[in-house]
PDB file with one MODEL, atoms N, CA, C and O in Angstrom:
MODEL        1
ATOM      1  N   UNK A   1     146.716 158.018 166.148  1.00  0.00           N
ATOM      2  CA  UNK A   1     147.375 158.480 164.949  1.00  0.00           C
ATOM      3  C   UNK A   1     146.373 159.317 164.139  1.00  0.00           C
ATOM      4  O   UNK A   1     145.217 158.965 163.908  1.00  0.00           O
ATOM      5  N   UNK A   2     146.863 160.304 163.790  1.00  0.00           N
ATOM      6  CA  UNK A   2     146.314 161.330 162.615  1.00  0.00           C
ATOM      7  C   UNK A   2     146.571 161.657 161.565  1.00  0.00           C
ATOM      8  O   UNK A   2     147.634 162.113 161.144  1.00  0.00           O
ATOM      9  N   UNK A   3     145.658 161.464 161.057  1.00  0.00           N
ATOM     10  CA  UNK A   3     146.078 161.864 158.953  1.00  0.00           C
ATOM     11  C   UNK A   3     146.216 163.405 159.209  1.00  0.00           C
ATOM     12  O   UNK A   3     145.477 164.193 159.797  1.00  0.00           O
ATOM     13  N   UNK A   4     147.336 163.553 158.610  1.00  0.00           N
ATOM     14  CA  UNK A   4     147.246 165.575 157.827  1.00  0.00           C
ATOM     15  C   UNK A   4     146.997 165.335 156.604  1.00  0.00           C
ATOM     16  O   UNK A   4     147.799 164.763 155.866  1.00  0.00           O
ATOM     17  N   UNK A   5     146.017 165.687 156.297  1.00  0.00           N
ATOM     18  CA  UNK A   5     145.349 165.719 154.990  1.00  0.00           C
ATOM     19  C   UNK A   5     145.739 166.310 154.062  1.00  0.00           C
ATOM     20  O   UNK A   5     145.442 165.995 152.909  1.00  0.00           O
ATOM     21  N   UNK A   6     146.755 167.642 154.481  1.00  0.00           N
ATOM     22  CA  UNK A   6     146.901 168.939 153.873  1.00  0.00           C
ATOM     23  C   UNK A   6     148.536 168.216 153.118  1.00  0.00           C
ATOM     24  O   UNK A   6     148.945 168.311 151.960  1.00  0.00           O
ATOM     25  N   UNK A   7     149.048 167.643 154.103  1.00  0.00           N
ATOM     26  CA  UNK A   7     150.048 167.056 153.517  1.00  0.00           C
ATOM     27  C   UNK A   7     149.655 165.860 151.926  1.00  0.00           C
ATOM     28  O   UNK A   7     150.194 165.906 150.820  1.00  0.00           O
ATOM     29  N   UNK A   8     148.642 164.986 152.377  1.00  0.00           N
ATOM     30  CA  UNK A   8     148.056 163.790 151.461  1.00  0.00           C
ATOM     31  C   UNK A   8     147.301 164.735 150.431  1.00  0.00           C
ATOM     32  O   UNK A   8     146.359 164.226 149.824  1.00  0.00           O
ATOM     33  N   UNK A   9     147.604 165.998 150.188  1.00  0.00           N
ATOM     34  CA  UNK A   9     146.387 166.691 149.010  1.00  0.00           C
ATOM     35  C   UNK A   9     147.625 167.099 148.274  1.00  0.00           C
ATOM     36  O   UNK A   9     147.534 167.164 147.048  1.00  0.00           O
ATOM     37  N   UNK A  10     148.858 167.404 148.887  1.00  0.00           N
ATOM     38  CA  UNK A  10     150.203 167.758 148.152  1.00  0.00           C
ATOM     39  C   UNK A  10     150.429 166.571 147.106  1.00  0.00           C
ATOM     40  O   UNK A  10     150.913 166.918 146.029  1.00  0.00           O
ATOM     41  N   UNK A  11     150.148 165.238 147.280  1.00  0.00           N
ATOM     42  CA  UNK A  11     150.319 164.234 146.533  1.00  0.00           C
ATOM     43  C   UNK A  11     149.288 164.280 145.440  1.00  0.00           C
ATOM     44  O   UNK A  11     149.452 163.472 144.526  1.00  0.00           O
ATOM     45  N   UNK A  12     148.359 165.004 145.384  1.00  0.00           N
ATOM     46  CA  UNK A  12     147.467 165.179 144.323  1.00  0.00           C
ATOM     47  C   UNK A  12     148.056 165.250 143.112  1.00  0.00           C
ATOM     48  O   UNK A  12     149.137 165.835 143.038  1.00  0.00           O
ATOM     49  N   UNK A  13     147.338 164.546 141.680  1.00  0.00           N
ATOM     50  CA  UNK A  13     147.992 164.898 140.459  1.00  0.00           C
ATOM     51  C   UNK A  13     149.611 164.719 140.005  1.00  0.00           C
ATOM     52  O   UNK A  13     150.156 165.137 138.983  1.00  0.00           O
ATOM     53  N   UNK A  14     150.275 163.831 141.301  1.00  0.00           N
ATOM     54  CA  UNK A  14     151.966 163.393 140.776  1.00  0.00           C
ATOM     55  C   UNK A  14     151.463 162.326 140.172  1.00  0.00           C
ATOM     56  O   UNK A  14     150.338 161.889 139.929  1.00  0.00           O
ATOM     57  N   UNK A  15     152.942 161.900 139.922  1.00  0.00           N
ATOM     58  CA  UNK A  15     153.023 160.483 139.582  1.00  0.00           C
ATOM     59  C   UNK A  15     154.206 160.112 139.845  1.00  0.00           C
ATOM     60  O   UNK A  15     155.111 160.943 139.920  1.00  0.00           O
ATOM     61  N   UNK A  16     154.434 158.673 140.051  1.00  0.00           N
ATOM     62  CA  UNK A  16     155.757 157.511 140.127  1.00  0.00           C
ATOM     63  C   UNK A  16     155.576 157.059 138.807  1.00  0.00           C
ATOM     64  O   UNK A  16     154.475 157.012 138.260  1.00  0.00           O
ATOM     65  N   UNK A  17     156.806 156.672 138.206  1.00  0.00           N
ATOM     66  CA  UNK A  17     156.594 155.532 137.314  1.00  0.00           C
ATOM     67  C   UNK A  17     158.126 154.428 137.461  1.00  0.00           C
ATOM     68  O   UNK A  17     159.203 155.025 137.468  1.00  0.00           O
ATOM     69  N   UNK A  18     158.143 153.246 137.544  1.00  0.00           N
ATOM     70  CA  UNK A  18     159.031 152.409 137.743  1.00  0.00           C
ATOM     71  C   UNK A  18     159.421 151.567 136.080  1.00  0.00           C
ATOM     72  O   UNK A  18     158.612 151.109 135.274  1.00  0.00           O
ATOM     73  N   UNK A  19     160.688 151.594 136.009  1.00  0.00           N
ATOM     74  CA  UNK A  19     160.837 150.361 134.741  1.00  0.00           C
ATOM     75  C   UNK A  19     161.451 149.315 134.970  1.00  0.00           C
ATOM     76  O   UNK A  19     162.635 149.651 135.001  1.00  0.00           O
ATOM     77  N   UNK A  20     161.335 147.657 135.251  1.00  0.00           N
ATOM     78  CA  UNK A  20     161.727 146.904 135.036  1.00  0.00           C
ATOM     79  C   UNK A  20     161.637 145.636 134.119  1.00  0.00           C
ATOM     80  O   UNK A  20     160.675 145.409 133.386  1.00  0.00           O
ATOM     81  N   UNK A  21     162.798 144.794 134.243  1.00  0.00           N
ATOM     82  CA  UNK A  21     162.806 144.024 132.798  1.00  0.00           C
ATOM     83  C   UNK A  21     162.090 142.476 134.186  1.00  0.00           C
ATOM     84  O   UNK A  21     162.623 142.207 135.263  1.00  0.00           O
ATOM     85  N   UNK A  22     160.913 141.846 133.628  1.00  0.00           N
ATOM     86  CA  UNK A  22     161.313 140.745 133.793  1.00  0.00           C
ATOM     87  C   UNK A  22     162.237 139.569 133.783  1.00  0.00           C
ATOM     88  O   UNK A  22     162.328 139.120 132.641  1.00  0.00           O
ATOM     89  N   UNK A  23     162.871 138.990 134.558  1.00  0.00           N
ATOM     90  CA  UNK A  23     163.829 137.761 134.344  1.00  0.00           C
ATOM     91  C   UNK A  23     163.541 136.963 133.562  1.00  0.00           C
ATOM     92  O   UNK A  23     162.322 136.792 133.581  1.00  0.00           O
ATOM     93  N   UNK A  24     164.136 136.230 132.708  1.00  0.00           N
ATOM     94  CA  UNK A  24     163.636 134.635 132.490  1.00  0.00           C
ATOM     95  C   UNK A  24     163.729 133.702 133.297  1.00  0.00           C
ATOM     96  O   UNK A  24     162.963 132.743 133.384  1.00  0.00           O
ATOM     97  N   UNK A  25     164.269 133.828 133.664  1.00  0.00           N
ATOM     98  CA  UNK A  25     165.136 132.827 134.806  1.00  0.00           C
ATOM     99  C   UNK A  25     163.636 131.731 135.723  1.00  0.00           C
ATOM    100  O   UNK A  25     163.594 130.515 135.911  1.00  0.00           O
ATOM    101  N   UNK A  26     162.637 132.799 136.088  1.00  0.00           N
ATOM    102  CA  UNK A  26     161.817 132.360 136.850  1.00  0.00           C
ATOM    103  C   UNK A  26     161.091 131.185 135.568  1.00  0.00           C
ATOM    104  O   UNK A  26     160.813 130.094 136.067  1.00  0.00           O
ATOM    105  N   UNK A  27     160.788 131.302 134.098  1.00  0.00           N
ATOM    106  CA  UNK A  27     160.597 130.498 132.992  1.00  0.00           C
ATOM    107  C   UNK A  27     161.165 129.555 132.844  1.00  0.00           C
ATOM    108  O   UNK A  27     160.615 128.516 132.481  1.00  0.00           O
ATOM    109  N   UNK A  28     162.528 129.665 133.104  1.00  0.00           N
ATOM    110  CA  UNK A  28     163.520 128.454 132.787  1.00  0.00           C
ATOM    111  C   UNK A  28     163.715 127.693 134.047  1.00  0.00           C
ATOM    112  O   UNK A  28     164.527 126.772 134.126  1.00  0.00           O
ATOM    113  N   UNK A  29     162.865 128.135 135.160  1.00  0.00           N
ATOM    114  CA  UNK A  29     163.275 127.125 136.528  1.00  0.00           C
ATOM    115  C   UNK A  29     161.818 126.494 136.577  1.00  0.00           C
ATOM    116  O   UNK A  29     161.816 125.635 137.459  1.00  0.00           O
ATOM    117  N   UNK A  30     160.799 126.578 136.071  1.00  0.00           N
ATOM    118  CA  UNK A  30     159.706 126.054 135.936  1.00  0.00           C
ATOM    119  C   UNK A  30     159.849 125.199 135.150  1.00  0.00           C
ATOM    120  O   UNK A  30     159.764 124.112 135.722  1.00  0.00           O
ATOM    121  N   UNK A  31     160.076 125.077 133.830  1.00  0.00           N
ATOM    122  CA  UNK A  31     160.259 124.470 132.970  1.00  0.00           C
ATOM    123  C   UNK A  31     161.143 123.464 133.343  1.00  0.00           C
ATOM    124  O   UNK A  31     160.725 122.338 133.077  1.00  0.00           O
ATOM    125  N   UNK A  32     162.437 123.525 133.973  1.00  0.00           N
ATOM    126  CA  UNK A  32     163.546 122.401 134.582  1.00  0.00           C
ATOM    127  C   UNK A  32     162.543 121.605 135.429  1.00  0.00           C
ATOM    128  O   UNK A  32     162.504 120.374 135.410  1.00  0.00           O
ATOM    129  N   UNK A  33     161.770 122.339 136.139  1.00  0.00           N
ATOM    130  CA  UNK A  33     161.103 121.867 137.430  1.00  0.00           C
ATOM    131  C   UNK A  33     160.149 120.092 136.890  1.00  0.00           C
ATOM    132  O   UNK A  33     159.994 118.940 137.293  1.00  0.00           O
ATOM    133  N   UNK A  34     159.806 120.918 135.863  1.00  0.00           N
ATOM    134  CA  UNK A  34     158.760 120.074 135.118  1.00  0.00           C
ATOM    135  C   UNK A  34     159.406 119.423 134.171  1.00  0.00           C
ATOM    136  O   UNK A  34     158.811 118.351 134.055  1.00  0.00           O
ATOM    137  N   UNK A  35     160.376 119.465 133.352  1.00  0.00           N
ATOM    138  CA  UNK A  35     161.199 118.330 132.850  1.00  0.00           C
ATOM    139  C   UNK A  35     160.739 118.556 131.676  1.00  0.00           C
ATOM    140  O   UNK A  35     160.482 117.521 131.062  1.00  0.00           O
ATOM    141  N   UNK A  36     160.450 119.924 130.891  1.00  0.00           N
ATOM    142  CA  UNK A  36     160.205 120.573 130.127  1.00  0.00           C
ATOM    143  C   UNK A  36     161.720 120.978 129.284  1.00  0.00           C
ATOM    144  O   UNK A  36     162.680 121.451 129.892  1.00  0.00           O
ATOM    145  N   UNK A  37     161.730 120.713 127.858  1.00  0.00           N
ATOM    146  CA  UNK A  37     162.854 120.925 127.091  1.00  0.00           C
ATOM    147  C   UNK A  37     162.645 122.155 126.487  1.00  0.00           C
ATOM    148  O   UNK A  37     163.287 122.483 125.489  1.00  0.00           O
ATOM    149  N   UNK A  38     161.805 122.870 126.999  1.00  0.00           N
ATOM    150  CA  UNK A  38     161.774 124.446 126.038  1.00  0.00           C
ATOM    151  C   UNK A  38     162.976 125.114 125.959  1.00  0.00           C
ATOM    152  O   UNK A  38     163.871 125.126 126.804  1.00  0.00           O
ATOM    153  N   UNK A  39     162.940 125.676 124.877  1.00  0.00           N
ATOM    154  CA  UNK A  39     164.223 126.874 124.688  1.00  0.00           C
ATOM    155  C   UNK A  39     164.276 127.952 125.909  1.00  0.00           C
ATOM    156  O   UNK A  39     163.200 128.397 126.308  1.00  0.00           O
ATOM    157  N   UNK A  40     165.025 128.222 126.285  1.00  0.00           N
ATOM    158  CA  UNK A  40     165.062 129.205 127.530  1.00  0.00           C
ATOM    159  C   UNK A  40     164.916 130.385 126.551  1.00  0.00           C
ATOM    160  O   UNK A  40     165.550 130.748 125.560  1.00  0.00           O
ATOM    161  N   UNK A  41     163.441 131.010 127.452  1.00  0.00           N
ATOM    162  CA  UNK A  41     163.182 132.312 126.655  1.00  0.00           C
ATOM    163  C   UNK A  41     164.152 133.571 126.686  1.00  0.00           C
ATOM    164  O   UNK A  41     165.036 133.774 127.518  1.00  0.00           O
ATOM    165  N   UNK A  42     163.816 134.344 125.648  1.00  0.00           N
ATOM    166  CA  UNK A  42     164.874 135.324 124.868  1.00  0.00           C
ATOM    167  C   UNK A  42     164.014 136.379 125.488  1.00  0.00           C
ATOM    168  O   UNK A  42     162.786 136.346 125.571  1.00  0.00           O
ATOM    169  N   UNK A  43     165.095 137.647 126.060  1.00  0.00           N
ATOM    170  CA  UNK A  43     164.038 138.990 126.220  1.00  0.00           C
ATOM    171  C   UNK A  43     162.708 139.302 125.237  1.00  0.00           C
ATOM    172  O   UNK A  43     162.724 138.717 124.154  1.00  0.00           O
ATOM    173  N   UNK A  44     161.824 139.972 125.456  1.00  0.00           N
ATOM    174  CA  UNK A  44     161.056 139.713 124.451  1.00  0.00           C
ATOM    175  C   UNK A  44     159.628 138.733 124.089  1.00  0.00           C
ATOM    176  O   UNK A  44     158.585 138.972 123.479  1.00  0.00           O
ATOM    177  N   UNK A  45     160.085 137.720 124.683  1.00  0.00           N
ATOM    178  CA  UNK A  45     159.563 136.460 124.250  1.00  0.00           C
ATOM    179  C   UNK A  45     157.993 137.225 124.886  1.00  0.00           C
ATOM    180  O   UNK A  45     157.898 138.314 125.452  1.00  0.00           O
ATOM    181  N   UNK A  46     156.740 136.116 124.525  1.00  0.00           N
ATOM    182  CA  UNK A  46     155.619 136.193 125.722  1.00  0.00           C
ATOM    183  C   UNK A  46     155.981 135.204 126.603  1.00  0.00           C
ATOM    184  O   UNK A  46     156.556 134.180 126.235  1.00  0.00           O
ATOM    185  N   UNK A  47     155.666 135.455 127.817  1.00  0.00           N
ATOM    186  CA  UNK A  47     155.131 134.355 128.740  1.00  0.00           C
ATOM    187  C   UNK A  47     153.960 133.568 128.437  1.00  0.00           C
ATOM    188  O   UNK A  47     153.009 134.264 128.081  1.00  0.00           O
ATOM    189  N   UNK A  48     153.778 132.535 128.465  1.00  0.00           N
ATOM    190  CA  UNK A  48     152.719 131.387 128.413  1.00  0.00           C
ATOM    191  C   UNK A  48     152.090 131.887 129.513  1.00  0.00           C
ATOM    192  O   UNK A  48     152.381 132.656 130.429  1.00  0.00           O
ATOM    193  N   UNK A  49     150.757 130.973 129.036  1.00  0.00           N
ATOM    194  CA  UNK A  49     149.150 131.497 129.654  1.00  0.00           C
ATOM    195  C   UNK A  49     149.551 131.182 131.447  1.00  0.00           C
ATOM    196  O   UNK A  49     149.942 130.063 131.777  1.00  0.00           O
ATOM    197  N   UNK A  50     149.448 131.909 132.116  1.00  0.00           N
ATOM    198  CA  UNK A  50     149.329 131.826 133.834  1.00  0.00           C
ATOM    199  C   UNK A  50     150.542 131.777 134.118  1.00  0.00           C
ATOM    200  O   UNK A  50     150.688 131.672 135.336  1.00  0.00           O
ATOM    201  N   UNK A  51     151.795 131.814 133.378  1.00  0.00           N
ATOM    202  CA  UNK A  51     152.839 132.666 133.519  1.00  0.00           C
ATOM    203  C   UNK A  51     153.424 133.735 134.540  1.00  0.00           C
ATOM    204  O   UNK A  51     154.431 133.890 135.230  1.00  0.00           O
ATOM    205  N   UNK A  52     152.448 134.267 134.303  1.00  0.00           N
ATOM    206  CA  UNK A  52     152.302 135.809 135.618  1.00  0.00           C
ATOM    207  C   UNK A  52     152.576 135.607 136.896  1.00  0.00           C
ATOM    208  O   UNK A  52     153.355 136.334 137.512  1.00  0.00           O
ATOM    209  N   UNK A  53     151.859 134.430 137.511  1.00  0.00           N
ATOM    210  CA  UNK A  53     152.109 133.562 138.599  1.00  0.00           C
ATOM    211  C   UNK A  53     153.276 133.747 139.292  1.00  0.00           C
ATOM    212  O   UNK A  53     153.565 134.088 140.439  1.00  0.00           O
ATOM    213  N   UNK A  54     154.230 133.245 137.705  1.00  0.00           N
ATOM    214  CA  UNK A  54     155.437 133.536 138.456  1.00  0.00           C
ATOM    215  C   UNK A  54     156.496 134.960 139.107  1.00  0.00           C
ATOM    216  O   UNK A  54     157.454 134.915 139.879  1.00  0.00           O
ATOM    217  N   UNK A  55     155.804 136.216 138.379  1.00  0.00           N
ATOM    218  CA  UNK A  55     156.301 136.865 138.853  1.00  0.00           C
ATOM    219  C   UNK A  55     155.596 138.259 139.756  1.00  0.00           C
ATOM    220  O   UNK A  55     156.010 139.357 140.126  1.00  0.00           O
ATOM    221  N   UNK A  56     154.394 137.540 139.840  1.00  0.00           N
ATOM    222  CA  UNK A  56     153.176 138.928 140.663  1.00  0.00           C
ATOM    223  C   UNK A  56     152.512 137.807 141.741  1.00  0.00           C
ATOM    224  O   UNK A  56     151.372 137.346 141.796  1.00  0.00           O
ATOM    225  N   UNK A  57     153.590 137.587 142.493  1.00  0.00           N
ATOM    226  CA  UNK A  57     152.877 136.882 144.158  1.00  0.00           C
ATOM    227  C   UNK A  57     152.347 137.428 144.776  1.00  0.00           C
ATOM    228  O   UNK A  57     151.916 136.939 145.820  1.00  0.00           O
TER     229      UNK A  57
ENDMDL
END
């Protein structure tokens, strides 16, 4: 297999950009999990510390 380079230099200087909303859902099934009475978070909300976990595997 061979790189064309000439092609991979065309990609120079673009960009992608993606927008999505996190779920709560993955918050509120942790929390059930654990027998946790938190309010099911509202768009918006922060995630609690190590949080992230749940949604960057």
């Amino acid at each position: 297999m061979t790189l064309d380079i000439a092609h991979l230099h065309t990609w120079i200087g673009k960009k992608e950009t993606h927008h999505d909303i996190a779920a709560a859902w993955p918050m509120a099934a942790l929390a059930a999990t654990l027998d946790h009475r938190d309010p099911y978070p509202q768009p918006g909300d922060p995630i609690p510390q190590s949080g992230h976990w749940l949604y960057f595997l």
